[in-house]
C-alpha positions in Angstrom: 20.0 6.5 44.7 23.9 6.3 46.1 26.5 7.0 43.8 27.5 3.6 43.2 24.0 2.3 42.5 23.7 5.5 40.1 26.8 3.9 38.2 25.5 0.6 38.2 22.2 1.5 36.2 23.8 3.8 33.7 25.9 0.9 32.9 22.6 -0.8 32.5 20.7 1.4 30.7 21.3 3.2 26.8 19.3 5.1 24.8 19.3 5.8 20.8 18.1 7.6 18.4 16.6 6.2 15.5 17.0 8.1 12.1 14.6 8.6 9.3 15.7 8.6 5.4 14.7 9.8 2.7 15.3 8.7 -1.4 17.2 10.9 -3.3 16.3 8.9 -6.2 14.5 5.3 -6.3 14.6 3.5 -9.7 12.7 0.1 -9.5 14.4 -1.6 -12.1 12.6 -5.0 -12.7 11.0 -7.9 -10.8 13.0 -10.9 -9.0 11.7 -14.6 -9.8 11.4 -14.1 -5.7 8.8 -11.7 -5.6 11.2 -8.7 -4.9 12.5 -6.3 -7.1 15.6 -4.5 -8.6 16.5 -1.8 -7.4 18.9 1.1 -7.1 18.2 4.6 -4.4 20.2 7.2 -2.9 19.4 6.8 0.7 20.2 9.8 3.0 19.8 9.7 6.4 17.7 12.9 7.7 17.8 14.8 11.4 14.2 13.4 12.1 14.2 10.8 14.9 12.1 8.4 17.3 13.7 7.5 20.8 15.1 4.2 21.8 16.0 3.2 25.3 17.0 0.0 26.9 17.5 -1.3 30.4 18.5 -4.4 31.7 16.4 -5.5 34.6 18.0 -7.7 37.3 14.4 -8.8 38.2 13.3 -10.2 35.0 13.9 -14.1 34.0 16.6 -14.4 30.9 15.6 -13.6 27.5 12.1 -12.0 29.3 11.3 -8.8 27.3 8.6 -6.1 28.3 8.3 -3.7 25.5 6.5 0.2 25.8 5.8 2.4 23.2 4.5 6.4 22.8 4.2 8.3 21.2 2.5 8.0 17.3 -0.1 5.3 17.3 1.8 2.0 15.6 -0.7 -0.6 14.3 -0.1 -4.1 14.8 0.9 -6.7 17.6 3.9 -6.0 19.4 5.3 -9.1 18.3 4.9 -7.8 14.5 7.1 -5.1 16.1 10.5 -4.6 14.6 12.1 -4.0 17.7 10.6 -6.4 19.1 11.7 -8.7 16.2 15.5 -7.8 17.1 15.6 -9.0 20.3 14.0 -12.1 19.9 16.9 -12.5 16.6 19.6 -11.8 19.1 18.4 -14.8 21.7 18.4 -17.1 19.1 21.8 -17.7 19.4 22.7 -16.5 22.5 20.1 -16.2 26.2 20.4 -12.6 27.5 19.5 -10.5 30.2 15.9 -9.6 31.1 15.2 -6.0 29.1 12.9 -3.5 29.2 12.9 -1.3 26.4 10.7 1.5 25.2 9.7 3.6 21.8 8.6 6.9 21.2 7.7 7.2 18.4 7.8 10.6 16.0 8.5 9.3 12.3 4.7 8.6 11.0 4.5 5.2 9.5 3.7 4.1 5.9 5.4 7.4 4.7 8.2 6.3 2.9 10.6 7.6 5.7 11.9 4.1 6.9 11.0 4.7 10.9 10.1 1.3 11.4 13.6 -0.2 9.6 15.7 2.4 11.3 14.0 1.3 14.6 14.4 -2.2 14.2 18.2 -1.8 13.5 18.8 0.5 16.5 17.4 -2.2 18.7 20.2 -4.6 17.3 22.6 -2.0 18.0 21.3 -0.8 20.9 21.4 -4.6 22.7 25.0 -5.4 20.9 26.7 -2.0 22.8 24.5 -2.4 26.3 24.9 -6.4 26.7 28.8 -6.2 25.2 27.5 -9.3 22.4 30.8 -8.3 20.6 28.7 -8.7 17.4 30.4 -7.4 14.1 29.3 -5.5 11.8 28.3 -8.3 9.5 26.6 -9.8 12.0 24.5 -7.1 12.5 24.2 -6.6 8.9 23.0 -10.7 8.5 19.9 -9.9 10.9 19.0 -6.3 10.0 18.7 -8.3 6.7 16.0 -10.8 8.3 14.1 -8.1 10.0 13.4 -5.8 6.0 15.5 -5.1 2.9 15.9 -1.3 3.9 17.1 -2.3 7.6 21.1 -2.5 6.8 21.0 0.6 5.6 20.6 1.8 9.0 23.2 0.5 10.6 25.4 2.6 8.3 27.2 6.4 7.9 26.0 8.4 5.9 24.2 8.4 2.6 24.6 5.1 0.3 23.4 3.7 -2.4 21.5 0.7 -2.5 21.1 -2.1 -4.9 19.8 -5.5 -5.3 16.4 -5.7 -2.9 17.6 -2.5 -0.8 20.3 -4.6 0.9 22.9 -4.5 -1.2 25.1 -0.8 0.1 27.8 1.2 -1.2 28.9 4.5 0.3 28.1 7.1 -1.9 28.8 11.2 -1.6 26.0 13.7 -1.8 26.5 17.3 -1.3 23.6 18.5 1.1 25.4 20.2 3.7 23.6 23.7 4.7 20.3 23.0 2.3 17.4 23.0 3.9 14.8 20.5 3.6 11.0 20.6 4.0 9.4 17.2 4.7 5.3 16.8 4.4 3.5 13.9 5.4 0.3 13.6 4.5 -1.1 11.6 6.9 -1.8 9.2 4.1 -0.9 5.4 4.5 0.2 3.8 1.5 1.4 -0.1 1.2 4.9 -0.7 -0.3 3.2 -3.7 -1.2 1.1 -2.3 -2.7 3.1 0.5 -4.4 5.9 -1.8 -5.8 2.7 -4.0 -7.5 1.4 -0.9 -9.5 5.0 0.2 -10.4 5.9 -0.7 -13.9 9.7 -1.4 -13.8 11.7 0.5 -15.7 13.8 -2.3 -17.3 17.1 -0.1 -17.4 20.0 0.1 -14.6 21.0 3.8 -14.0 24.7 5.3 -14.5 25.2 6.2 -11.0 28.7 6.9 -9.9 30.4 7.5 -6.1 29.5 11.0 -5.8 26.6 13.3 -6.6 27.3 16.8 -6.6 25.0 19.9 -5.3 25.0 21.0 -8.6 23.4 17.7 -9.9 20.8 17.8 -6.8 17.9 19.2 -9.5 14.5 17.2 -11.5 16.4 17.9 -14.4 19.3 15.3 -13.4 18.0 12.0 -14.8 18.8 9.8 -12.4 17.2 11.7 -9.5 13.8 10.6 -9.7 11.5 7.9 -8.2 9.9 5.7 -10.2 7.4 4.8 -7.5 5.4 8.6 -8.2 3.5 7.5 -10.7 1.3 5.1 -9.1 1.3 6.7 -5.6 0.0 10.0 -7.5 -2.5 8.0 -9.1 -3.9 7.0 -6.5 -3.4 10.3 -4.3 -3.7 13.1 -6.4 -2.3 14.9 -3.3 0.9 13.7 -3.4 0.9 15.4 -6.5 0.3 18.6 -5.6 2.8 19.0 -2.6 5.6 18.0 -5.1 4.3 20.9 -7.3 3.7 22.6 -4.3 7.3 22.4 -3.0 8.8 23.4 -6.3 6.7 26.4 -6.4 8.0 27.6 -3.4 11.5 27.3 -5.1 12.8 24.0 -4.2 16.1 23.0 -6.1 14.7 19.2 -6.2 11.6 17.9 -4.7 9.9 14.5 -4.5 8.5 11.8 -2.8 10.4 9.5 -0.6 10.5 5.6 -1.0 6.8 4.4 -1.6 5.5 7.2 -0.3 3.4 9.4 1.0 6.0 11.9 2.3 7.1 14.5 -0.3 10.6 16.5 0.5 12.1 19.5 -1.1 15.5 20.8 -0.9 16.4 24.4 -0.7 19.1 26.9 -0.2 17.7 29.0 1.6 15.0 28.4 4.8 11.5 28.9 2.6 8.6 30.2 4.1 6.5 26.5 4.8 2.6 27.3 4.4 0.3 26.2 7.2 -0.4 23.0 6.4 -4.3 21.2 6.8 -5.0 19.6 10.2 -4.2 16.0 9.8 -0.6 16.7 8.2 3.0 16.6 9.5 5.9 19.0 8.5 9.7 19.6 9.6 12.0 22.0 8.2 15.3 20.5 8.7 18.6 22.2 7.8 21.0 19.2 6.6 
């Protein structure tokens, strides 16, 4: 490839990568006449990531996608695909260029980590920097919207908290810098669905302010909880026991993200992880 044609395709082509979360706290407050529910979570973006990359191909017709994944297994059509979602939200209004655009994929899915949201977003951002759309960020923030309530989230910096269905953000402070966190996934799926059915709302609305600091990061601290255990422990006594697990091995907080089935603990110091069964997943992260 000459020089100039090399310029020519990296002007074409971009790549992200995707972020997982995790819930520092998840309080499902009560039930919305529209099915959803009230809620209010410390979301904190995490160093875990999938792979996002998109090239505009002269050779395809307009608004002609072909769409690859690796990576983990995803279930489902690719048109139930959140990326796949994004793009066809963007041509609504607007034709654009033929893409190709693949996913490889590392954050598990049904664990609570938000994979599929964060993907879903990075595709919207992903097409609005390669194609120049000159969408704003409320723009963006209107169709991250269509594609899940925890999708905004990931089109922002930083930890936030989040209200209403998920969507509703405000940029919140959390003191995690240098703690190490272990994340465990199971390998077990559960449905938010079916999570947020079997979780009895709490009926109250937290006192959470614009700051949390490292010396609130602890199960004792009320509002750093998630509501959600209860039922996902229930039903997976496992869950369970890597929470206790986690704390045993010294954790300054530990519990399970979102709807589950990934459990986190934070710790000062790097811990010594256990070998985990063959079926699970682990990171130790330093944040």
């Amino acid at each position: 490839m000459n020089t100039h044609a090399a310029a020519e395709y990296l002007r074409a082509a971009m790549i992200l990568f995707p972020h997982a979360k995790i819930n520092l706290g998840l309080n499902v407050a009560a039930r919305r006449p529209d099915g959803y529910h009230e809620i209010q979570s410390v979301l904190v973006p995490i160093p875990l990531h999938d792979a996002l990359e998109a090239v505009v191909d002269q050779g395809l017709r307009p608004n002609e996608i072909i769409y690859t994944r690796s990576g983990l297994n995803i279930h489902g059509s690719i048109e139930n695909d959140l990326c796949y979602k994004a793009v066809r939200l963007l041509q609504k209004d607007q034709e654009l260029a033929g893409i190709r655009f693949h996913l490889h994929k590392v954050i598990p899915m049904g664990a609570g980590l938000g994979g599929g949201s964060s993907d879903g977003a990075h595709t919207l951002l992903l097409l609005n920097r390669l194609l120049k759309l000159d969408r704003t960020t409320a723009d963006l923030h209107v169709l991250a919207e269509q594609l899940g309530s925890d999708c905004p989230f990931f089109l922002e910096n930083g930890p936030q908290l989040a209200t209403g269905r998920g969507d509703g953000l405000k940029q919140i402070e959390v003191d995690l810098k240098g703690l190490w966190l272990v994340l465990v996934n199971p390998g077990i799926h559960v449905s938010t669905a079916e999570a947020y059915r079997n979780t009895i709302p709490t009926n109250e609305e937290w006192a959470i302010g614009s700051s949390i600091a490292r010396s609130e990061i602890s199960n004792s601290t009320p509002i750093l909880r998630n509501t959600m255990e209860n039922y996902a422990i229930s039903a997976h006594p496992e869950i369970g026991r890597l929470k206790h697990d986690l704390l045993r091995l010294g954790a300054r907080y530990a519990a399970m993200s979102g709807s589950g089935s990934s459990i986190f603990g934070l710790f000062d110091e790097r811990p010594e992880v256990p070998r985990y069964p063959e079926g699970y997943r682990s990171w130790t992260l330093q944040l």
